[in-house]
Each structure stands twice: as structure tokens, then as C-alpha cells.
C-alpha positions in Angstrom: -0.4 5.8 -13.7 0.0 8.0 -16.3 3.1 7.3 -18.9 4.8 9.2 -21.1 7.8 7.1 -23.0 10.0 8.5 -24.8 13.6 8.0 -26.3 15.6 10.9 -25.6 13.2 13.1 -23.4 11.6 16.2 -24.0 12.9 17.2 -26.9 10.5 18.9 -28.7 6.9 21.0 -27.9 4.9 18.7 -29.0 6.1 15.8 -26.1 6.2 18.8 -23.7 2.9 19.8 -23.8 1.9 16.1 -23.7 3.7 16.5 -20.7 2.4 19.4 -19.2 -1.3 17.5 -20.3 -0.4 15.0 -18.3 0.6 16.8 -15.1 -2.6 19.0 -15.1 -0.6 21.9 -14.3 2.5 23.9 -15.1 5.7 22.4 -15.1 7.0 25.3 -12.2 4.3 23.9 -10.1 5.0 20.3 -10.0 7.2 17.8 -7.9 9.4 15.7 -9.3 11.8 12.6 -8.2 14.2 11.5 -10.9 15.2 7.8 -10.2 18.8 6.9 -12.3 19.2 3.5 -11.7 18.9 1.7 -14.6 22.3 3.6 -15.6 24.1 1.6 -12.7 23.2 -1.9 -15.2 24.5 -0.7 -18.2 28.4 -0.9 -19.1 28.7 2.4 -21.4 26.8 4.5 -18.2 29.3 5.5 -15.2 28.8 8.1 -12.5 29.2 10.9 -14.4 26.8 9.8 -17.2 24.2 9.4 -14.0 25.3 12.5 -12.8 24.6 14.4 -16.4 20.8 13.0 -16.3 20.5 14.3 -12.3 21.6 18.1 -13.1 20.3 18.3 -16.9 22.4 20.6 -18.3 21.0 22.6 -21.0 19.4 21.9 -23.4 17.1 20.5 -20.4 15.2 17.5 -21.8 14.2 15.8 -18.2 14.9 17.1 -14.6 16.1 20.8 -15.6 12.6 21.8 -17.1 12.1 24.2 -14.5 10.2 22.2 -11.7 9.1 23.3 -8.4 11.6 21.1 -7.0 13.3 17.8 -8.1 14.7 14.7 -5.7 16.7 11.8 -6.4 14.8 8.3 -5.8 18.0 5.5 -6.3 15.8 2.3 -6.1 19.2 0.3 -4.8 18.8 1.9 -1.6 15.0 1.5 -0.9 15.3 -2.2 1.0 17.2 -1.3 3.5 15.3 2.1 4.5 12.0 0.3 4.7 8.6 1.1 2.8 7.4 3.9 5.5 10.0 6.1 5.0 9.9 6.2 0.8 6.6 5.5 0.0 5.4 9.0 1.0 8.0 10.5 -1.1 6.6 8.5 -3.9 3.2 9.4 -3.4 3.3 12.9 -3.4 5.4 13.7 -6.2 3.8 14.4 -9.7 6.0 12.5 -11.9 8.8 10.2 -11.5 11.6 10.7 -14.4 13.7 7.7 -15.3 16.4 7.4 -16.8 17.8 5.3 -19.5 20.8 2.4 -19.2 19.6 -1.1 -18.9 15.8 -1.8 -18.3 16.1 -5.6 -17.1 18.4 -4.4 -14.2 16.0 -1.6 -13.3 12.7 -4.0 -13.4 14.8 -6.1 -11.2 15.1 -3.2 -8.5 11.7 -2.0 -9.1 10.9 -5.2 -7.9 13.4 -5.6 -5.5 12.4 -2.1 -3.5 8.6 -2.1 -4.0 7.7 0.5 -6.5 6.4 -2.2 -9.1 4.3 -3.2 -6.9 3.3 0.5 -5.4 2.6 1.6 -9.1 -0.8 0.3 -10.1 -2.2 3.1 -6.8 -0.4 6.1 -8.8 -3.2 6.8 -10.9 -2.2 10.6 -11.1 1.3 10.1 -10.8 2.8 10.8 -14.5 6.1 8.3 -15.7 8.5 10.2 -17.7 10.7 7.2 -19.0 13.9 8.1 -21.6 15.1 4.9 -23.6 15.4 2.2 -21.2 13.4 4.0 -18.3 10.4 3.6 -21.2 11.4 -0.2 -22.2 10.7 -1.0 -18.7 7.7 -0.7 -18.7 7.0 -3.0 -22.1 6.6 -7.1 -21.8 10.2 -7.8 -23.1 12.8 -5.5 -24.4 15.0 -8.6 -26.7 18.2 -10.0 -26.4 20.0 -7.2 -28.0 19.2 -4.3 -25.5 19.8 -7.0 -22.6 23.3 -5.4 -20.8 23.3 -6.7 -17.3 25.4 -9.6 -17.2 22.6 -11.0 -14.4 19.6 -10.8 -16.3 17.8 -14.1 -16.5 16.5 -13.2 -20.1 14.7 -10.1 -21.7 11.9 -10.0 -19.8 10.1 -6.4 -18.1 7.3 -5.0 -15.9 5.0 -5.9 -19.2 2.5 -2.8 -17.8 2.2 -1.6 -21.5 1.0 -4.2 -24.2 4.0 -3.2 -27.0 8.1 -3.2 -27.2 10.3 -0.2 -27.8 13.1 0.1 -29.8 14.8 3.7 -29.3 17.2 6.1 -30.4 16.4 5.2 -34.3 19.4 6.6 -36.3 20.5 8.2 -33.5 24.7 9.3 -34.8 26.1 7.7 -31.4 24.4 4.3 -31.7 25.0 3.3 -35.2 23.7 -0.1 -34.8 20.3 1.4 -34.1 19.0 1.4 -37.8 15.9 0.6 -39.1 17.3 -2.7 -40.8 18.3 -3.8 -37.0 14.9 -2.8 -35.7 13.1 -5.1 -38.0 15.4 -7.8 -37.3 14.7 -7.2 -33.8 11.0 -7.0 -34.2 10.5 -10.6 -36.3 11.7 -11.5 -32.7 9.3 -9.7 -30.8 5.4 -11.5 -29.6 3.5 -7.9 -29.4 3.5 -4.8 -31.5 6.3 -2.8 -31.8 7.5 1.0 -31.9 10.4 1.8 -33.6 11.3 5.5 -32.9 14.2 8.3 -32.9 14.6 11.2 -30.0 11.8 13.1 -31.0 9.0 10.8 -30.5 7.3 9.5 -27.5 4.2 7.4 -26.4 1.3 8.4 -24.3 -0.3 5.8 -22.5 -3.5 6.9 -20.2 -6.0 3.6 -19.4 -6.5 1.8 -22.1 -5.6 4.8 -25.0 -1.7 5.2 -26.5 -1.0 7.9 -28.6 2.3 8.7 -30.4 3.8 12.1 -30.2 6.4 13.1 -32.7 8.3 15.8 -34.9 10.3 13.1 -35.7 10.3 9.5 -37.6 8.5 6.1 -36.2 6.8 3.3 -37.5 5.0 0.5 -35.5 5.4 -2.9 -36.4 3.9 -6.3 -35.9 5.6 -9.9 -35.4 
């Protein structure tokens, strides 16, 4: 699988033609299935915050970029449909986009419905993940993005070898400073990325790349 894990989307044209890179192909010529259920963990996230991320208003950053068409994948629902009837859906779509809100309750449903498991056979498929749809895919995300009431601990799919810490200095999350992220990090085992809304991290095989108009810094424990 190919990943592209950013903060805050597509924000700028330098993550968008990463994007478009990764796809092989324009954007109007792609499939894609947004998947919002991270949002469902996360207290600050309702129905209309999921419902914001599933029509993308302008400016588009995920599922309004103009694809050839776009479906909704809620991982909730995927055990009780059984594997036949989602797995194609999955499998011919060029990118899955997923949303932010709390990444230890949507590990838990990646688990729960298959798709962890399915991912590792997506070699072409591209992952478009926003905040905590990126964080999922790191080892552990630490105790302070942990939201979901029933998460066991911090833990994630650990498919990437780093941690994430988004949305620096972003004005609606004032906690999200650099002074928090480096007491975050000196709690952190792997290297970490500390970066705002207009940066994001390509990860194809064994190569990452950061792509940014904006402001980042990687840290070690």
C-alpha cells in the first residue's frame, strides 16, 4: 500500500501532486471510498463534523477533489455484512481517504471488520489519512491523543516505523505547540514527525519522504 499522511489534507500543490504521483493517474479518473470512522471515537466529532469530511465543502482538501466517483466505507458496519460483499469494494478503489478523530478506536475497527488484515494485498491502493486517519497507521500515537474512553492504551496498526504529532500550531488546538510535542516525543520509542496542515508523509516500500509548504521537524526519543 501506498500512504500518503497528512495532517489537514490536501492543502497545498505540493501534497497534491504527491497525490496524483501516487495514483498514477488524474485525480477525475480515480475511485475513491472515504471511510469516517475514526470521528465516531472522538468526543469533539459528531455527525455533522463526519458529515463535513463526507461532502468536502470548498476549499476541498479530501473527498471533493474532483474524483470519478467517491463512496462511503463505515468500518462499524463491515462484520455484520460479511467479507464477500466489501472486500471487492475495497479492492477496486484507488485510494481510501480517512478521516481524522481518534486513531486507537479506528485500529480497533480496522481490526474488528478485516481491513487490517486485507491491507498488506493493496499494493496499488494509495491511503490518504488526515490527523488521526495518518496516526493509525504509526506504532503508538501517546497517551495524550488517546480519546476513546475503551482504548486499552496508545497502541496502533504500527505499519509505519515513526509517530505523528499533527495540527502544529494549528489556532483551534492551542495545546498543539511545539513545547507539547517535545514533551510528547521524550515519551515516544521511534522517531517522530512533528508537523502543521501543510505537510504530509509519503511512505512507498521501504522510502518516506516529507512534503511540505509548511513547518515540521522530526525528532528522536
Amino acid at each position: 500500500m501506498k500512504l500518503l499522511l497528512t495532517s489537514g489534507g490536501i492543502t497545498n500543490a505540493s501534497i497534491h501532486n504527491a497525490l496524483v504521483g501516487l495514483l498514477g493517474k488524474p485525480i477525475a479518473e480515480s475511485t475513491a471510498l472515504c471511510i469516517p470512522t475514526a470521528q465516531w471515537g472522538h468526543p469533539m466529532c459528531s455527525p455533522a463534523s463526519a458529515r463535513r469530511f463526507i461532502i468536502d465543502g470548498i476549499p476541498a482538501t479530501m473527498c471533493g477533489l474532483g474524483w470519478k466517483s467517491v463512496g462511503v466505507l463505515e468500518l462499524t458496519a463491515l462484520p455484520s455484512i460479511g467479507r464477500d460483499r466489501w472486500m471487492p469494494w475495497v479492492q477496486e478503489a484507488d485510494v481510501l481517504l480517512v478521516d481524522g478523530g481518534d486513531a486507537t478506536y479506528l485500529a480497533h475497527w480496522m481490526r474488528e471488520s478485516g481491513l487490517a488484515d486485507l491491507l498488506p494485498s493493496l499494493s496499488e491502493t494509495v491511503w490518504v489519512g488526515v490527523s488521526a486517519g495518518s496516526m493509525v497507521m504509526t506504532p503508538r500515537i501517546g497517551e495524550a491523543f488517546v480519546n476513546w474512553s475503551s482504548a486499552p492504551d496508545d497502541r496502533t496498526l504500527g505499519v509505519v516505523d515513526f509517530s505523528i504529532f499533527p495540527h502544529l500550531d494549528y489556532p483551534d488546538f492551542p495545546r498543539n505547540t511545539m513545547t507539547s510535542a517535545l514533551k510528547w516525543a521524550a515519551g515516544m520509542t521511534v522517531p517522530c514527525y512533528v508537523m502543521d496542515d501543510q505537510t504530509a508523509i509519503k511512505v512507498v516500500d521501504d522510502t518516506t519522504e516529507v512534503i511540505s509548504e509548511g513547518q515540521w521537524t522530526r525528532l528522536t526519543p
